[in-house]
Structure formats: C-alpha cells, structure tokens
N, C-alpha and C positions, 0 to 999 in steps of 0.2 A: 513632870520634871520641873525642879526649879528653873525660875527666871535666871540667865545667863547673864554672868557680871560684865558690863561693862568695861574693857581697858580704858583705864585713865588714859586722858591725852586722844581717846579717839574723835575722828570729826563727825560729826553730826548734821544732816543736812535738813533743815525745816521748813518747809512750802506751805505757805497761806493762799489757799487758793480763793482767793475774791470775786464776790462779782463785778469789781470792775479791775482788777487790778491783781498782779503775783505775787506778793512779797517773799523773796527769800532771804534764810539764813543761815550760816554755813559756823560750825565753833566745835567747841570741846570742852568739858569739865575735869578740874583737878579739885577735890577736896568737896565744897560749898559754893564754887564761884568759877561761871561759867565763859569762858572766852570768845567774843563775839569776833571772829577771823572777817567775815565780809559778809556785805547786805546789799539784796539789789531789787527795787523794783521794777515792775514791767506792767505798763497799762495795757487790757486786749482792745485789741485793734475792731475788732464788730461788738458789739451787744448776744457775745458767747455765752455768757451767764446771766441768773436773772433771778432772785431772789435764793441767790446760794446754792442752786442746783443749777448746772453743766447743762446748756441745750445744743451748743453746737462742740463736739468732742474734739473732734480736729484742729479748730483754732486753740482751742483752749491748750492743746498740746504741744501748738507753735509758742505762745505765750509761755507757757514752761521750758520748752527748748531753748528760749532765750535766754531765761531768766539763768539756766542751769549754765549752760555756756560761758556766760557772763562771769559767772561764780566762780568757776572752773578759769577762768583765763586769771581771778585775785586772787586763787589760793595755789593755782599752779600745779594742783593735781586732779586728776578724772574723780567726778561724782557719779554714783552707780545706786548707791540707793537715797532714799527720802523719804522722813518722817512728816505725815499730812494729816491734819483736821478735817471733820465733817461738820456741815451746817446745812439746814434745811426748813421748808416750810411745815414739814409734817414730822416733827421730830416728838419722840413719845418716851415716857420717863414710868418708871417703877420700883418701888421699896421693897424690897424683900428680906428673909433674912433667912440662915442657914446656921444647921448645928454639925461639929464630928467631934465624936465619944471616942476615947480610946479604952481598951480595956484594962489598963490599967493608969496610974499616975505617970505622967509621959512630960518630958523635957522639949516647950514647944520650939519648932526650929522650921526655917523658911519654907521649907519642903511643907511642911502643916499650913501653915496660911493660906500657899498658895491653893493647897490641892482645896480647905475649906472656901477661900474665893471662889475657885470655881464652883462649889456646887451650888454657892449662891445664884453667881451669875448662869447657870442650864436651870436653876429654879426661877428666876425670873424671868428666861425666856418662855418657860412653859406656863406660867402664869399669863404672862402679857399674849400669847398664842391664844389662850383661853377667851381672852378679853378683847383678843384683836376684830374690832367687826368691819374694816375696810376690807377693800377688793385688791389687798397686795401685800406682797409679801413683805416683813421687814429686819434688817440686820442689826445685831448688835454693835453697837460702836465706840461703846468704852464702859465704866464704871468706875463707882466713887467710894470708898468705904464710908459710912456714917462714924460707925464705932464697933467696935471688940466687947465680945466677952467672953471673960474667966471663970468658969463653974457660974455662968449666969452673972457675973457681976459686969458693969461696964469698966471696962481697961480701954485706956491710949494706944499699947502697943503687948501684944501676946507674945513676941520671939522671948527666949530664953526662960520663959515663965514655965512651972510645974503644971500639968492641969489635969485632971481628967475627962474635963468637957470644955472646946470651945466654940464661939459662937459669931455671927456678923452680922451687923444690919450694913446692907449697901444701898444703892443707890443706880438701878441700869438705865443705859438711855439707847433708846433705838432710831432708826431712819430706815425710809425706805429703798428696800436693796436697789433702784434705778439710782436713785441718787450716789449711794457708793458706789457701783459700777460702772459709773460715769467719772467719778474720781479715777479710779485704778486705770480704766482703761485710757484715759487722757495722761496719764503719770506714764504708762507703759508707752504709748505711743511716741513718747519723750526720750524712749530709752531709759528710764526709768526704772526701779522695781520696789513698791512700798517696803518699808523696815516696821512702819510702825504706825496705827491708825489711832485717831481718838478725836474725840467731840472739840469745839471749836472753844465752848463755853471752861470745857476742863482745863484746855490748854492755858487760856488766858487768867486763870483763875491760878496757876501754876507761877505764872509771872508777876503777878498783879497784887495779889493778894497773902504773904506771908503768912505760914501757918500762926505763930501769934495771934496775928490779925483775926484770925478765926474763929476766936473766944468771943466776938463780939457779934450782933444779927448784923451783917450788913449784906449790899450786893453788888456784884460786877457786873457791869454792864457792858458789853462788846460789841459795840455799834458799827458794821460794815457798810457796804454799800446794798444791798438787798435783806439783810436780815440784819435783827438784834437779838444777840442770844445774852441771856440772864443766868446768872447762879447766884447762888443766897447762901450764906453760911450762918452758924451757928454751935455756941457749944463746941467749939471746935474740930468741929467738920461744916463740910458744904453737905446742906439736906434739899438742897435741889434744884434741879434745869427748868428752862424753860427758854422759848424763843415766840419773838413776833416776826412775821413776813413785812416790815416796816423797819427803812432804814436811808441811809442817805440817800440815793436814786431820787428816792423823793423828792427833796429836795432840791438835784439836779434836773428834776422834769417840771418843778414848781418853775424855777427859773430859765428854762428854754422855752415856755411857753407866755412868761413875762416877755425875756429881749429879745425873743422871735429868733432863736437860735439854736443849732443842733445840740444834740446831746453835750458830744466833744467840747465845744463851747463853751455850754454851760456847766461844764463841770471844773473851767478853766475860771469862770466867774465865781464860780462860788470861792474857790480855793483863795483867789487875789481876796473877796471881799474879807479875810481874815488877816490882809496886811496890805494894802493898799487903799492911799485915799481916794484914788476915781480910779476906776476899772474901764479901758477899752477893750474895745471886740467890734464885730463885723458880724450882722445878722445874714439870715437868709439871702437880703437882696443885695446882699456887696456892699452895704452903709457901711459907715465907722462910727458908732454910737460910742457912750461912754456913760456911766450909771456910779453913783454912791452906794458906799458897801451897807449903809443906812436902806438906801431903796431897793437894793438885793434881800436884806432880811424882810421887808416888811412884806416881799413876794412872796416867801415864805414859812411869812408867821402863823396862818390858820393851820400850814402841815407840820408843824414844829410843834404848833398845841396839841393837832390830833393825836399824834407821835407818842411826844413822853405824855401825855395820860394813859394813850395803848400801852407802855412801858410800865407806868405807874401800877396802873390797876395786875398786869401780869405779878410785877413784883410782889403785893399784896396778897394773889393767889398765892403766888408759892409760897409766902411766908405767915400763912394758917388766917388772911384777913387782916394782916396790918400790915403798916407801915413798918421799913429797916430803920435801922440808927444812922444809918450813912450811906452815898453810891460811890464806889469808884466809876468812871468811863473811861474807856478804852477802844480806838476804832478809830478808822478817820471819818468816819459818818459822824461820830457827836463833838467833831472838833469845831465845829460851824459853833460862830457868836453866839449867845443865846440859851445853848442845849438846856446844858447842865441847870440854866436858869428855870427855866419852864418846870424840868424834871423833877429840880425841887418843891416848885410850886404845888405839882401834881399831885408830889407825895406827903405835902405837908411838913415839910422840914426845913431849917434853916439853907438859905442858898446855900454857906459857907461847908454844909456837908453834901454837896453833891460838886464831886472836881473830875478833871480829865487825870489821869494816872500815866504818866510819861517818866519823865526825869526821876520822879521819886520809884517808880515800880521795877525802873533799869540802873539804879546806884547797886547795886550790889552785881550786874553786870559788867566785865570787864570789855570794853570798845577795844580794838586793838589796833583801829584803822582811824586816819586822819579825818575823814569825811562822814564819822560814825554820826546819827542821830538820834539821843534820847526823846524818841517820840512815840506819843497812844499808835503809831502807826504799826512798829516792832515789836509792841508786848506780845502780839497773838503768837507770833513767828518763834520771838525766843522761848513762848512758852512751849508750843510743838518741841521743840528742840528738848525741854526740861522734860517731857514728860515719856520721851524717849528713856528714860530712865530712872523713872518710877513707876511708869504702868508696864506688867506685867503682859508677856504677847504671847501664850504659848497654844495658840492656834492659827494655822496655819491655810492657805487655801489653795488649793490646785485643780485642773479642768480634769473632769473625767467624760471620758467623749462626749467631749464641747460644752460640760454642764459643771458651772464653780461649784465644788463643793468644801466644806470648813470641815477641817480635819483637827481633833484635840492632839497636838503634837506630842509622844512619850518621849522623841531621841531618836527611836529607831525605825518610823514609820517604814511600811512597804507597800506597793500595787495590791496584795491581799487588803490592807485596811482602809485604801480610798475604793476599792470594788465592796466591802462589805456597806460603810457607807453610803456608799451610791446605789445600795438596793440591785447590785448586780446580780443574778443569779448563779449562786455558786457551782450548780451544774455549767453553766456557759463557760467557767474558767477552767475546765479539766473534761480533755478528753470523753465523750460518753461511746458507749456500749451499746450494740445496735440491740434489737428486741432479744431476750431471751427464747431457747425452744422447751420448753418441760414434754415429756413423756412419759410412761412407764417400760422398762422391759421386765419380763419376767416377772409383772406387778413390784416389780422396785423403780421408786422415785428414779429418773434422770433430768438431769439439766445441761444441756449446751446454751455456750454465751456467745454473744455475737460479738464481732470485733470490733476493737476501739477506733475510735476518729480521730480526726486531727486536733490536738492541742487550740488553746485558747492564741493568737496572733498579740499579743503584749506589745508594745513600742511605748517610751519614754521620750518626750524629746527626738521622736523621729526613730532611735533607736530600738532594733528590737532586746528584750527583756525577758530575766522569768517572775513569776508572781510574786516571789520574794526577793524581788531588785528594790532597794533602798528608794525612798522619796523626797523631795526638799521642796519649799513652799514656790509655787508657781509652777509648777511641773504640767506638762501637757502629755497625758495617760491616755491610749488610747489601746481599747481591748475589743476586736473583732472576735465573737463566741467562737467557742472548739465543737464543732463536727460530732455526729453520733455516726458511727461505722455500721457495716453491714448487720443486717438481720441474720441469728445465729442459723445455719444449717446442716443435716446432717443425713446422710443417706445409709441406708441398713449395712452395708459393708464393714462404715465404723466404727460401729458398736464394736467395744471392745467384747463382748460375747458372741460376737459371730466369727466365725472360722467358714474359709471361703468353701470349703467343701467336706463333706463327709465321702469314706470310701468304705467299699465294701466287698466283700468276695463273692463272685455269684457265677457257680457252675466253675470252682479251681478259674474264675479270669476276674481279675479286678477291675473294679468298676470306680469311677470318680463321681459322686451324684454334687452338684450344684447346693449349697444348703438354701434353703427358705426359713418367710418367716411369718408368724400369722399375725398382720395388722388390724387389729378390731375386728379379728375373726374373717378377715381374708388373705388371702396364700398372697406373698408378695416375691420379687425376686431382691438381689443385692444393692439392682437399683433404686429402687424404691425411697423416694426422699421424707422424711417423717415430718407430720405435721404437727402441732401445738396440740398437745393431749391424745395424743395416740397411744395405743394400748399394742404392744409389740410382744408375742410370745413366738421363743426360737424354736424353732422345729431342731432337733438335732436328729432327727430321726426322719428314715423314710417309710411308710408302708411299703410291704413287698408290691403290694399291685402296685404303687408308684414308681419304684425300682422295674417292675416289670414294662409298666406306662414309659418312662423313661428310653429303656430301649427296644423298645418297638417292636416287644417279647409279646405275645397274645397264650397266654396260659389257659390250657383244656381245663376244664370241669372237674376230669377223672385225675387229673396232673398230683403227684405226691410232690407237698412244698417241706423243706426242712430250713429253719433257721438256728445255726450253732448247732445243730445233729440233733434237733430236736421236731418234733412235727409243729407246724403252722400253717395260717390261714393266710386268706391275700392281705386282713387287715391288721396282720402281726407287726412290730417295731420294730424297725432294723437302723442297728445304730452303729455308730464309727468304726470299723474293725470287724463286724458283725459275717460269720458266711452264710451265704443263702444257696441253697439246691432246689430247682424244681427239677421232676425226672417223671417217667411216665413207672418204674420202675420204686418198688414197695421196698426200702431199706432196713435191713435189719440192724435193729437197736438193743445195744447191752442191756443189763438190770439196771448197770447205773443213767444208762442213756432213760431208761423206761421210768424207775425214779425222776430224773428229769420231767419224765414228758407229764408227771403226776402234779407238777408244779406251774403248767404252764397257762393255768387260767385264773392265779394268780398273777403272773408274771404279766398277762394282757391286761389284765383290771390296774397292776401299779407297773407298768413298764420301765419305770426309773431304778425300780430293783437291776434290774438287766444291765443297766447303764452305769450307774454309781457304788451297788455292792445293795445286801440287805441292811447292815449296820447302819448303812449312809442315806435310805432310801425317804425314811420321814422328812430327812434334812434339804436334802434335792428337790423335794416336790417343795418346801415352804421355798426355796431361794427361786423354784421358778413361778410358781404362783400364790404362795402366801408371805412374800418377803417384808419387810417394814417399808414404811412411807420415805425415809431418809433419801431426799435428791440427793443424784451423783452426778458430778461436772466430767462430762463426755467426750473422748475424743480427740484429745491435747495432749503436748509432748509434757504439757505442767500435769496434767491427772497422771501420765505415763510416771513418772518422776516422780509424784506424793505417795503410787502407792509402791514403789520399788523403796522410798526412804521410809513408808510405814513398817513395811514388810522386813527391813534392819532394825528395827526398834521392839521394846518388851511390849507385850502385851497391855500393861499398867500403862504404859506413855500411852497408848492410841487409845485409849479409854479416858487419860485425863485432857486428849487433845480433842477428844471428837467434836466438842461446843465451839472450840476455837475454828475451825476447819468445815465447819457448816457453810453452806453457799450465804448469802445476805437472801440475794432474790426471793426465796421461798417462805423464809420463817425470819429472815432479817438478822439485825447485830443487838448483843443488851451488853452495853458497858455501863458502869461506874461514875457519875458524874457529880462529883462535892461530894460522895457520899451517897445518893439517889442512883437507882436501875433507871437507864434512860432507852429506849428499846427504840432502835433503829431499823424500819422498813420504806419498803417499795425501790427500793435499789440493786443492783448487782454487787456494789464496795461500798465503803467509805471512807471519810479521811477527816483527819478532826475539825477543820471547819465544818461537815453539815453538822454538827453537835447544836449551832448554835442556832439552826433552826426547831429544836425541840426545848431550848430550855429558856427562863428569865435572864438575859442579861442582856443590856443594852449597853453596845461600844460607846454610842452617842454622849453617853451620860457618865463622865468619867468622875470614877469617886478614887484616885490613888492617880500616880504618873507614869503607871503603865499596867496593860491587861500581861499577868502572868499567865503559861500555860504549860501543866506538867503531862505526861502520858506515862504511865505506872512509875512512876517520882523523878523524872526525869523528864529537861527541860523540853517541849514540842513544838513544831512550825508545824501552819494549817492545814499543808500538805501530807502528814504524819497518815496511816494508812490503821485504820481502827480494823477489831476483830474480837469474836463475844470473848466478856470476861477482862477488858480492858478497863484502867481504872485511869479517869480522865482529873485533873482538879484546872479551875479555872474562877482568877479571883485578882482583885486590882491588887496590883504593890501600893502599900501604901507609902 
C-alpha cells in the first residue's frame, strides 16, 4: 500500500537521541515550511550512551521522559508518538538497484514507486545478508533513492510518466539490530511508540542541505557527541553514508584530563571556551582554577587534528578518492573553535568552504517561540521531523511470542501473517486430529479419524483472538499451539456392516446367534477393538455345528440335518432367517425339495448364492472379498449423513463427487494452483494456508501491496477448507 498522506497542520514529534544529550522537536508542516512549535534540550545525567549506541536503557528513558514532558507542558497537549534517528559505530551502507515491467505501457503513479522501492530495498537486504560476515544480525534503517529510471533512461521524478519499464538505483544503510532495540525499547519505556525510523545522517541532510544544493559534490557532516556521521551528494542525489566512532566526547575527555576535572566539567569548559574570556571551574580537589579558551584549544589540538583527517579521509572514501567541493557541519561536537579549520586543511580546500550550517540551514524554518535558537544544534532534530514525511514507513513490527518480528504492512494485516512470518507451524494454529485407524472390511479400504484437539490459544494485547483478528505495529501476539485429540478407535460393533445378531429357526424355536467376525483370520467377538491394518471379514453366517456348539446341542453321527428343507452337513451356511432341523427321523422331500437337494453342493462351494439370490451372487462375493481399495470414513453421524445425502442424489452426481469426497489421509488432495496440480498429502484436511508449504512464493519478499487469494474465483481467508479439484490462484496485487 501507498504511503499515508500526511494531514496538514499535524504535529510531529522529533527526538535526537545523543550521546550526551536529547534534543527535541515538536512542529507541523503547511505547504514547504515547516512550523517549529517548541524545542527542548536535556543533558543524561550518567554516561548512558557512548559512541551513539544506548548502554544503559533505563536512564536513557528517564532523559526522554523528560525531554517529552517538557514538550507536552509548551504545546499543551499529550505526545504519544515520536519520530527518531539511528547512529552507530557499525553502520553499513549498499547500492543496489531494482527493475518492475509492466505488461503493458502503464501511467506511473505512487502505488508504482513505492511498491518498486521496496523491491530495492528486500534486494539490498539480501545482498548485504550475503556479504554480511559479522557475528550479528543487522537492521535496516532507512534508504535513499540515487536516481529513477524511465525505459532505462535516468529521470528526476517517474510519477505521472507513461512507461513500460521502471527502474532505481538506491542507496540502503543498516545497523546492528542491538543498537535499534535499544532505541525502541528506551523510547517505549518513555511511554513512547515510534512513528517513524531513519538514519541520523539522512535526517540531517534533510535539513541542511536543499535539494538544489545537490547538484553539487559536497558533504554534510553531523558531528555529535560520540559519532560523526557523513553523506555526500552528488548529481543531485546523496550517493552515500558513512560514519566514524570520533566525535566531541573527545574532546571533552581531552579536556578533563588537562584541568583535572570530571566529565560534567569538562563539558561545561569546552562550551564557555567558545564565548568566554577566562573560564572558571573547580577540579577534582575543590580548587577554583581558571584557564584561557586559547589554553583549552591547545588541550585539544592533537584530537582535533586526528579527528577531521579520520573525517577527511572517510569523506574521500565515499566520494570515489577525492576530495568534495564544499562541508556543511552540523552537530554540537564540530561547533568547538577550530573544527571547521582543521577539516579544511585535511581536505585540501579553501577554509572559507568548510562552515558550521545553523541560521542558514533553519531560514526556511518557521521558529514560533521567543526563546527559539537557529543553531548546528537543531538541524538533526528538525530534520527527523522532515523526514517523517518523505520517507516512506510501510513496515511494520510486532512481538510474536516475545520475538520482534518486521512485517511488510498491506492495510489488513492479521495474526495468520505475523504466525507465517515467524515460521510458526501452521499445524500448531488449528486444531489437529489424533492418529488415524485404516483397516479393511470385507477387503474394502476403511478409515476412522481420530478426534480433534483444542484449538490454537491466540491473545493480542492480552486479549484472546481468532487467527484472523486484525493487527497494528506493536502488537504483543501471543500463540500457545492447538492440541492433537485422541487416537482414532473403533470396535467391531461399529462397523457399519455389522448387525448385532443374526437369527435363525432351529427345530420350529428361534434362535438369536451373537454375530462374529474374522480378524486376520481369527473369530472375534463385537468387542473386539480393531487395530491399524487389520483385515476384518463378516461372518454373516453360522455353521450348523456352530449353531449346534452354541446351544449346547451335541448331534449324533446318524442325526438327519435339514437347512431350508433341504439335506446338510454340520459344515453347511446358515444365514439370517435360515431354518435348521436336526431329527433322528428321515424326512420326506418333494421333486422340487429333491431338485433342491441337486443343487446343494454348489450352494456349499458359493454360499452367497443362499444369501443374496443367484443373479447377485458374483456381486456379493466381490463386495465381501474382492471390493476395491477406496478408504471409507467409519463410524460417524457425518459418514451416517454423506451416505443418506448420496443415496437422494443421481447417479452422475456421486460419480462427479467421488474425487471431491476422498479421505486426504490416504491418497491426499490435488488442487489447482496458478494453473499447476499441487497434490496435497500426509494429512487428514486441509485449508488454504498449507498450500504454501508446497509452492514458490515468499510473503517475506513483497512485490505489490498486498498477497491476493482467490478459492474457485472467489475471494479466500487461510482458514478456507481445500478439497481435490479445487482451483486456488494466489498472486500480489499490484
């Protein structure tokens, strides 16, 4: 999504956080010219920072609470957020550049830049990833465009232009994530909540340096109390950062160790020796000395030289081995007598183009308070402020149990997109499914599922949530995994092919036989719990000696058996309904009974004739022992109900549905994906998030301002429930 306009007239709040000192600034822009409402310094009280990285967090956040408070008491209303710069000793810079084609001639508009900056900026992280060879990790912290191209050609500015291709050379600069989270967390503890991040060097350059000015090599130079950070322009862009761990501190330690006095002191000496003729102070031992601001510089004149040549030579790097045409400085580190002099010296340039940048860099600043000061001290401050509204923030960060993660913001994020992010496992956010049972009855595939578990536990902010609760930058997400439920079981009773008993007529009195079943070829009874690949054939039938065994009948040798009026043996089939006579006593049977009895060793070789008819009998023996492999979900009031709705439906429907309505577990899901069969196994379900474990596409790496996702041409959330023959599309808006 595009960068969010600005209301005119809003206030903006700007924190320099120094190492020796806070500066804020509090304002608002109408038009080109920006309204400076109040400013207020605050010196930290211990040596909480130290060469522009945060060592102790907690002071440094008393020092902000001040500074904010303060603010808040001159403009008379509550500050809640703040725009802050980064500086560091290990700050690390890279060129990259990026292309996006459209496919056809396209009307470029803000939506296009941005989404093009971004891919710069994920291509430059992955490059400098490549090339990173320290032991730490490190964060982006802002960007600078160099220059635009139009079909390859260099352009100023792409909005509104036709193109079919365009292009960017940037400019990214990093720091190590300690250092930023040392920021954020000192700024939160403040009550606090960042609006808007970026380098120290971008900001001042914001202020300091008018694009005009741009056209020319020169460099600004932003001289703090622990670090000096550099940019260079050129061509009309800045083509690059750079920082040295050398800055006023120095200075202030050169001179505590001259008048024998503490930091605090000597930071109070230096300051006078830039407008006072003699400087008292009070060393260590409770003296009242007094020194010339002549004998202050000359304490440290050897660190003044080391200094701007480290400056010199940096500048030089960045700018391909030579010297710029000009320095701005900026800071209160290079306001000390001298600097600027040296610096020229260093680089070879006339004194008169190396000056401190104050009054001239804030005339286009509007003061609007009596006590205002056009000083190198405010540029950094007002530039934070400026650049709250030209750099582009549409990344976002939130904790996901307890671990920050950076989210590409589209507008709508949800708990689904900072869990995929965070490499959460998308089984842990949904319910799972205890083991599956597979068996066969009758050599037909079956499948019982095991019951589902508890849900994934979601809280936002304390509260509990569902996976698709909205999210906003800072959000504290916290997901305890979802349960897998009992292991599926099922006892012989179940089966929806068993029938509790068969009956039978035996001697004119009815008999109730118990049914059985033969598990892997032994007799079981209805209790009988079925194991993982069991082989279960129904007895529907009992032998007469069984029937006999049963009731505790013992049948003579000589004994005549008749089943349905027909003669049999003890190992004849006696099936549901079936009459059975033993008698000692030889019955006479019709022609037709006798035709019968001609048939009945057929009738023992295929007993299913007996049972289902002759027409039906081929059929009966494949359904109980040659059926097809097709698993069947077992045992549930949902199988009770798919096949009572199959059973209302034509013929043609349960034949176009049977791929739809297949278990996953067994043979899995194949849906549709861009256009591609993406075949979905080792699961019981699924649902359109695990899709994106089988295919290329990376959230991470946003090429549009948002991931669309359709499910057969209609709009889907990740929870959407897949099934074969689904046609998925998934692709950025651009």
């Amino acid at each position: 999504m595009a960068e969010k306009k600005k209301n005119p007239g809003q206030i903006v709040f700007g924190l320099d956080i120094g190492t020796r000192s806070v500066v804020g600034t509090v304002g608002y822009k109408t038009g080109e010219v920006f309204h400076v409402m109040a400013q207020q310094v605050e010196e930290h009280q211990t040596r909480s920072m130290l060469d522009g990285q945060i060592h102790d967090i907690e002071q440094v956040s008393v020092t902000i609470r001040s500074v904010k408070k303060a603010l808040e008491k001159k403009v008379g209303r509550e500050l809640n957020e703040v725009c802050i710069a980064a500086a560091g000793r290990v700050l690390k810079t890279l060129t990259t550049s990026a292309e996006l084609v459209f496919e056809t001639d396209t009307v470029v508009d803000a939506e296009h830049i941005y989404t093009l900056e971004m891919l710069g900026l994920e291509k430059a992280y992955e490059e400098f990833q490549e090339q990173n060879d320290l032991d730490m990790k490190f964060y982006t912290v802002g960007y600078t465009v160099v220059k635009y191209f139009l079909n390859d050609y260099p352009i100023t500015s792409l909005e509104k232009h036709k193109a079919k291709k365009i292009g960017v050379e940037l400019i990214a600069t990093f720091l190590p994530d300690e250092v930023v989270d040392g920021l954020y967390r000192a700024v939160e503890m403040a009550d606090l909540t960042v609006a808007n991040l970026t380098l120290e060097p971008i900001a001042a350059m914001h202020a300091a340096v008018p694009v005009m000015y741009r056209m020319l090599n020169i460099a600004l130079v932003d001289v703090g109390a622990g670090t000096s950070d550099i940019s260079v322009t050129k061509d009309g862009s800045i083509v690059a950062y750079g920082m040295i761990p050398s800055a006023g501190d120095e200075f202030t330690d050169a001179i505590a160790q001259a008048c024998l006095v503490d930091y605090i002191e000597a930071e109070k000496i230096k300051i006078a020796s830039g407008n006072q003729a003699m400087i008292k102070y009070k060393d260590i031992m409770g003296l009242t000395q007094q020194i010339k601001p002549a004998d202050v510089l000359k304490s440290v004149e050897g660190i003044m030289q080391e200094m701007t040549q480290e400056i010199a030579d940096k500048i030089k790097e960045l700018n391909g081995g030579k010297s710029v045409s000009a320095v701005f400085v900026v800071g209160g580190g290079g306001k000390i007598k001298g600097f600027t002099k040296h610096l020229a010296g260093s680089l070879g340039i006339p004194e008169e183009r190396v000056a401190l940048r104050g009054s001239e860099a804030l005339k286009e600043i509007d003061l609007q308070f009596e006590s205002a000061k056009q000083d190198s001290l405010f540029v950094t401050p007002i530039g934070i402020c400026l650049n709250f509204y030209d750099q582009s923030n549409n990344f976002i960060f939130v904790h996901f149990n307890g671990e920050r993660i950076k989210l590409y913001d589209n507008g709508h994020l949800t708990v689904a997109d900072a869990a995929l992010q965070a490499g959460f496992p998308n089984d842990g956010l949904f319910p799972k499914r205890g083991k599956e049972l597979h068996f066969t009855v009758n050599g037909k595939q079956h499948m019982v599922r095991g019951t589902l578990g508890e849900p994934a536990v979601i809280k936002v902010g304390g509260k509990e949530v569902s996976i698709n609760a909205p999210i906003v930058a800072g959000d504290k997400i916290t997901v305890k995994e979802s349960t897998a439920g009992e292991d599926a079981s099922c006892d012989i009773k179940q089966l929806p092919e068993y029938d509790s008993t068969i009956t039978v007529i035996v001697n004119d009195q009815k008999v109730l036989l118990p049914k059985f079943a033969l598990v892997n070829g032994n007799l079981q009874s209805e209790f009988y719990s079925l194991k993982e690949g069991d082989k279960v054939e129904m007895c529907n039938y009992y032998t007469v000696k069984q029937i006999a065994d049963f009731m505790d009948v013992i049948l003579k040798k000589d004994m005549n058996i008749y089943v349905n009026n027909k003669r049999a043996g003890l190992d004849t089939f006696v099936y549901d309904n079936f009459a059975v006579i033993w008698t000692m006593e030889e019955l006479k049977l019709s022609d037709v009974e006798k035709d019968q009895e001609a048939s009945d060793a057929q009738e023992e070789a295929y007993p299913e004739e007996a049972y289902y008819g002759e027409d039906d009998a081929e059929e009966a023996r494949d359904l109980e022992g040659h059926g097809d492999d097709e698993p069947e979900d077992t045992v549930t009031e949902e199988h009770e109900a798919e096949k009572t709705e199959a059973a209302s439906e034509p013929e043609n429907a349960e034949n176009r549905n049977e791929a739809e309505t297949k278990p996953a577990g067994e043979g899995g899901v194949d849906v549709l994906v861009n256009g591609s069969v993406v075949h979905l196994t080792g699961k019981d379900s699924y649902i359109f998030v695990d899709v994106f474990d089988y295919i290329d596409f990376d959230l991470s790496k946003p090429q549009g301002k948002s991931v669309e996702t359709l499910l057969n041409g209609k709009n889907a959330q990740y929870t959407e429930v897949l099934k074969t023959g689904d046609n998925l599309e998934i692709r950025w808006k651009p």
